[in-house]
C-alpha positions as CSV (number, residue, x, y, z in Angstrom):
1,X,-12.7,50.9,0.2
2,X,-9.9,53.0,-1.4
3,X,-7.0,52.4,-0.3
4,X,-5.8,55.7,-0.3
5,X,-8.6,56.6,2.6
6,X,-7.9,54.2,5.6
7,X,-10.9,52.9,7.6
8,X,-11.0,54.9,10.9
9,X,-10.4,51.7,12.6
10,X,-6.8,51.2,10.8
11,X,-5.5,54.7,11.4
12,X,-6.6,54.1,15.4
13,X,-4.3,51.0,15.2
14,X,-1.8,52.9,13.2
15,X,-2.3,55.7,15.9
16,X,-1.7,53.0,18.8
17,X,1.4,50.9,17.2
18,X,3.2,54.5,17.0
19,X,2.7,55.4,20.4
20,X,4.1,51.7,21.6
21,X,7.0,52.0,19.1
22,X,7.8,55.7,20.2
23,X,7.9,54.5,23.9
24,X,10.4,51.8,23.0
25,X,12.6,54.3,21.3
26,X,12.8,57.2,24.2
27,X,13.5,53.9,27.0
28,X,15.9,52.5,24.3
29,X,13.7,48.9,25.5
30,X,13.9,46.1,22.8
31,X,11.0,44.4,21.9
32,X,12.2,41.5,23.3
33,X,12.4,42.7,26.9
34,X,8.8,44.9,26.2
35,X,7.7,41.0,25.2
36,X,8.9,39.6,28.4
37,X,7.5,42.3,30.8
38,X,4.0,42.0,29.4
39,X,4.5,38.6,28.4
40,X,2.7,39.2,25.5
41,X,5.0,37.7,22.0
42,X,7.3,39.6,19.6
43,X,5.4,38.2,17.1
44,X,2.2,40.1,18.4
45,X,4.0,42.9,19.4
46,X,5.4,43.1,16.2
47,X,2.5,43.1,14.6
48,X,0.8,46.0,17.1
49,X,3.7,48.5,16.1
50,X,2.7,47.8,12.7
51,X,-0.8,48.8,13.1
52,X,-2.1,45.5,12.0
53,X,-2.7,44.2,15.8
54,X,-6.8,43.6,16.9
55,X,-5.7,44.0,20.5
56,X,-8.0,43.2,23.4
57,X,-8.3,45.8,26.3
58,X,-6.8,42.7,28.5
59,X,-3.5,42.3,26.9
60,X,-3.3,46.3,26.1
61,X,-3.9,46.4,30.2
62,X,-0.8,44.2,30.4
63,X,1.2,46.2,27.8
64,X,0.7,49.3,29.8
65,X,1.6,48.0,33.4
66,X,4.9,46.4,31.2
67,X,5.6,49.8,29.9
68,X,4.3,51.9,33.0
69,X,2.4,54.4,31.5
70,X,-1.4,55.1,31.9
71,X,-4.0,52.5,29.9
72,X,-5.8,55.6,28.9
73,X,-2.8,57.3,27.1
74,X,-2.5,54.4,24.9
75,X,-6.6,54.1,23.9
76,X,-7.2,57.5,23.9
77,X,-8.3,58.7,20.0
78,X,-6.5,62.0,19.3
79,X,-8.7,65.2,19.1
80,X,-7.2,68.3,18.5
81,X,-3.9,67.9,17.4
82,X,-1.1,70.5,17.8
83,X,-0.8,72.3,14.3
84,X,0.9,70.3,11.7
85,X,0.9,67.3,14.2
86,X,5.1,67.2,13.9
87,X,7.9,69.0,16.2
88,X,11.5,69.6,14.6
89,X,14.2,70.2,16.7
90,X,17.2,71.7,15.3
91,X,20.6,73.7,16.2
92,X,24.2,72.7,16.6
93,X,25.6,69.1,17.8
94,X,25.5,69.2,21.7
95,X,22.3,71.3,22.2
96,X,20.1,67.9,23.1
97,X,18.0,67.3,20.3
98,X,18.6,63.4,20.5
99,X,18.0,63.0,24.6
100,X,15.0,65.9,24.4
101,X,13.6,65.0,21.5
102,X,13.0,61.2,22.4
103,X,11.7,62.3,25.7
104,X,9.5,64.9,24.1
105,X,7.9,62.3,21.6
106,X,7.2,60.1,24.2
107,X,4.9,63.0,26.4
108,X,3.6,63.4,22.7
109,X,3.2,59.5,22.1
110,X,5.0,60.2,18.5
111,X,7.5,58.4,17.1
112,X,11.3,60.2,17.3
113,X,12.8,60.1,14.3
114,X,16.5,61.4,14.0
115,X,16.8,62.5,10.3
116,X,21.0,61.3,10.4
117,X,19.4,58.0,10.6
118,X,17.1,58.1,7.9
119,X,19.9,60.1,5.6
120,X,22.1,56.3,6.2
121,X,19.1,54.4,5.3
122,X,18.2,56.5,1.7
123,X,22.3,56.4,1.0
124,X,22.6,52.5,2.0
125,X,25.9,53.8,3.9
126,X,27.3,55.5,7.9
127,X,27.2,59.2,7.5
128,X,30.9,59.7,7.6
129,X,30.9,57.3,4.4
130,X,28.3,59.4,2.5
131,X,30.4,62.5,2.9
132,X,33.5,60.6,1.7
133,X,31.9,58.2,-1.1
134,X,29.2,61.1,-2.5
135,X,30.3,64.2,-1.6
136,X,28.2,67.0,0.5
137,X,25.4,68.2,-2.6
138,X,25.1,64.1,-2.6
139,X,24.0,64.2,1.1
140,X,22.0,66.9,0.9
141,X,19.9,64.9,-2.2
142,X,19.8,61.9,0.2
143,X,18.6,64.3,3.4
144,X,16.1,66.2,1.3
145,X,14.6,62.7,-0.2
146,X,14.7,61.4,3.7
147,X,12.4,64.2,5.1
148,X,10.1,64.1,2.5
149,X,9.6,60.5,3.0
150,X,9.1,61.1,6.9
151,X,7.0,64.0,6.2
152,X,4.9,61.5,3.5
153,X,4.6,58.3,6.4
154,X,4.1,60.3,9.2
155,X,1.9,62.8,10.3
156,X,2.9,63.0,13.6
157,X,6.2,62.7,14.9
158,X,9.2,64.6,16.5
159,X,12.1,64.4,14.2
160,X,15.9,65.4,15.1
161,X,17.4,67.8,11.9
162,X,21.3,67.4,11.3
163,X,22.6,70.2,12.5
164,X,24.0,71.6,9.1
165,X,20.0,71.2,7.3
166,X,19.6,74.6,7.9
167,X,22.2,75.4,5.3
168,X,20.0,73.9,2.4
169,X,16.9,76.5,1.7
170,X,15.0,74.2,0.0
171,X,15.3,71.6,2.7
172,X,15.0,74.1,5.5
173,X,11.7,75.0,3.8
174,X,10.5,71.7,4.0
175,X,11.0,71.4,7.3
176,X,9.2,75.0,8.4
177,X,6.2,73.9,6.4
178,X,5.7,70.9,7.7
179,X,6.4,70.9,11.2
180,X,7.0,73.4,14.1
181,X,10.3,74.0,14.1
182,X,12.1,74.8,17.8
183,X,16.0,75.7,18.1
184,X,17.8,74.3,20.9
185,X,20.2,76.8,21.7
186,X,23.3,76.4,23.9
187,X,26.3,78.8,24.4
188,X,29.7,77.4,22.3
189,X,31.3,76.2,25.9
190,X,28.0,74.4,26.4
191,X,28.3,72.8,22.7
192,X,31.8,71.8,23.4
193,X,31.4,70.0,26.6
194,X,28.5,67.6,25.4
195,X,30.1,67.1,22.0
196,X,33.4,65.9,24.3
197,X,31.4,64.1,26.5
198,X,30.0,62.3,23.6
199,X,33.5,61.3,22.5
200,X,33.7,62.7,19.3
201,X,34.4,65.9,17.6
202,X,34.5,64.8,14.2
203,X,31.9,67.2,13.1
204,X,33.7,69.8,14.2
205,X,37.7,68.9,13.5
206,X,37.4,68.7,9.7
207,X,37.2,71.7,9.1
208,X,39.3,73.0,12.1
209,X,42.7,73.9,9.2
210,X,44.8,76.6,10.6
211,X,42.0,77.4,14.2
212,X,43.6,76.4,17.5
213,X,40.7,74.4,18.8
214,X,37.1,72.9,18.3
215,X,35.7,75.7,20.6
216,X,36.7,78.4,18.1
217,X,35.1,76.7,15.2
218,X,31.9,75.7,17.2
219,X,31.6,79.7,17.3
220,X,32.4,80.3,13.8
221,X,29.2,77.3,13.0
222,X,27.1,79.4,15.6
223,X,27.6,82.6,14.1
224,X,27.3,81.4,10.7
225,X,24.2,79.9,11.3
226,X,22.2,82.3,13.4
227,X,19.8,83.9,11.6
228,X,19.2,80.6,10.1
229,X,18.0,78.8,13.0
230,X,16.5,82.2,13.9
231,X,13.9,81.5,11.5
232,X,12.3,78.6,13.9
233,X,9.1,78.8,15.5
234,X,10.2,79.2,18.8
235,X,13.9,79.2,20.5
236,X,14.6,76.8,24.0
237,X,17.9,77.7,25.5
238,X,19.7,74.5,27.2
239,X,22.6,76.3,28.4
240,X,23.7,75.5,32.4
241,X,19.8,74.2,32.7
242,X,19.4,70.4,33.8
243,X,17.1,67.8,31.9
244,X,14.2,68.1,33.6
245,X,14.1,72.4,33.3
246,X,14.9,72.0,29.4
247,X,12.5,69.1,28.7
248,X,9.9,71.0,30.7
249,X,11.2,74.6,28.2
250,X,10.3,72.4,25.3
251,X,7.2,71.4,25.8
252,X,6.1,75.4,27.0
253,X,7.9,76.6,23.9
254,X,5.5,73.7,21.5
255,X,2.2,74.2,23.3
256,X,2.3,78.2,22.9
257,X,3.6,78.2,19.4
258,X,0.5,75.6,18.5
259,X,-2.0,76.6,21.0
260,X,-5.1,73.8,21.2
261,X,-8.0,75.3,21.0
262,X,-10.2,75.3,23.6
């Protein structure tokens, strides 16, 4: 068979081995303590996130009680899909993508991909070093080759954008074609208290020459990009609202922008 059209068996154990890995990521579990609790074998593990695993329903049973989720959301085939099968959650440092988007991709059993990351892997360097080696229309090459290469190897997933991708068009269009784009929105004195309880302002004190503090520029960024992350499919405000209420936002905001029909 052509390679290029899988066998319906190997997309289901693609299917499965992404909804393992994307557990892993949102409970931040190695594999080596998912091996222990189902006493099941990296190796074999390993090899299930990989889609190449023939699993029996036996040890699949035990991988589920390890990971305390439902055997039936891990075997279930996927019907209908929400439109485009992706989520992309942009907006400002400090609005949540990070902590809502793993939880979100684990409710969709999708793997969470935050686009930072994938920016260090193309570039081979830490972000602050890819800025400071290559200069910023270097990063935006290596962030515009990163998505497409998520978009291209995944066809579901829930992918945190930098918060300054809106500022590329081309890039920005990527991402609205391809997935269904939701700005978390916070107020500036929202932005600025997670950003300092995260420890570092560095994205915000670089370009902070002759303001008096970050909270002024974290306005400026706001303002500036508005109308830009205006253009996403739907808008969750974060601001003063616990986890749970944002998380629970989210997932309202995804399934009415991508209804599944009935």
């Amino acid at each position: 068979m052509n390679a290029a059209h899988p066998r319906p068996e190997s997309l289901y154990l693609s299917q499965l081995g992404d909804r393992v890995r994307a557990w892993r990521a949102a409970q931040r579990m190695t594999r080596r303590a998912l091996a222990a609790a189902s006493r099941i074998s990296e190796r074999y593990l390993a090899q299930l996130e990989a889609g190449q695993g023939n699993v029996s329903i036996l040890l699949l049973r035990r991988i589920a009680h390890a990971m305390e989720v439902p055997l039936e959301i891990l075997v279930r085939e996927h019907g209908a899909e929400p439109k485009r099968g992706r989520v992309a959650l942009v907006g400002l440092r400090g609005a949540g993508k990070s902590t809502l988007g793993a939880k979100l991709a684990l409710a969709m059993t999708a793997p969470f991909v935050e686009l930072d990351r994938e920016v260090e892997r193309e570039a081979g360097a830490p972000l602050g070093e890819v800025f400071s080696m290559y200069g910023q229309d270097a990063f935006r090459r290596f962030e515009r080759k990163a998505l497409a290469r998520v978009l291209k190897q995944l066809p579901r997933a829930v992918i945190a954008a930098g918060g300054s991708l809106v500022n590329d068009p081309e890039t920005w269009r990527m991402l609205l074609d391809h997935c269904t784009c939701v700005w978390l929105k916070a107020s500036p004195e929202e932005h600025m208290k997670r950003v300092m309880e995260q420890g570092d302002l560095r994205p915000f004190a670089g370009k902070m020459q002759g303001r008096s503090t970050a909270l002024d520029e974290i306005r400026r960024l706001l303002a500036e990009r508005d109308a830009l992350y205006a253009r996403a499919d739907a808008v969750v405000d974060t601001s003063g609202k616990p986890l749970k209420q944002s998380l629970a936002d989210l997932k309202r905001s995804v399934a009415e922008s991508h209804p599944v029909p009935a």
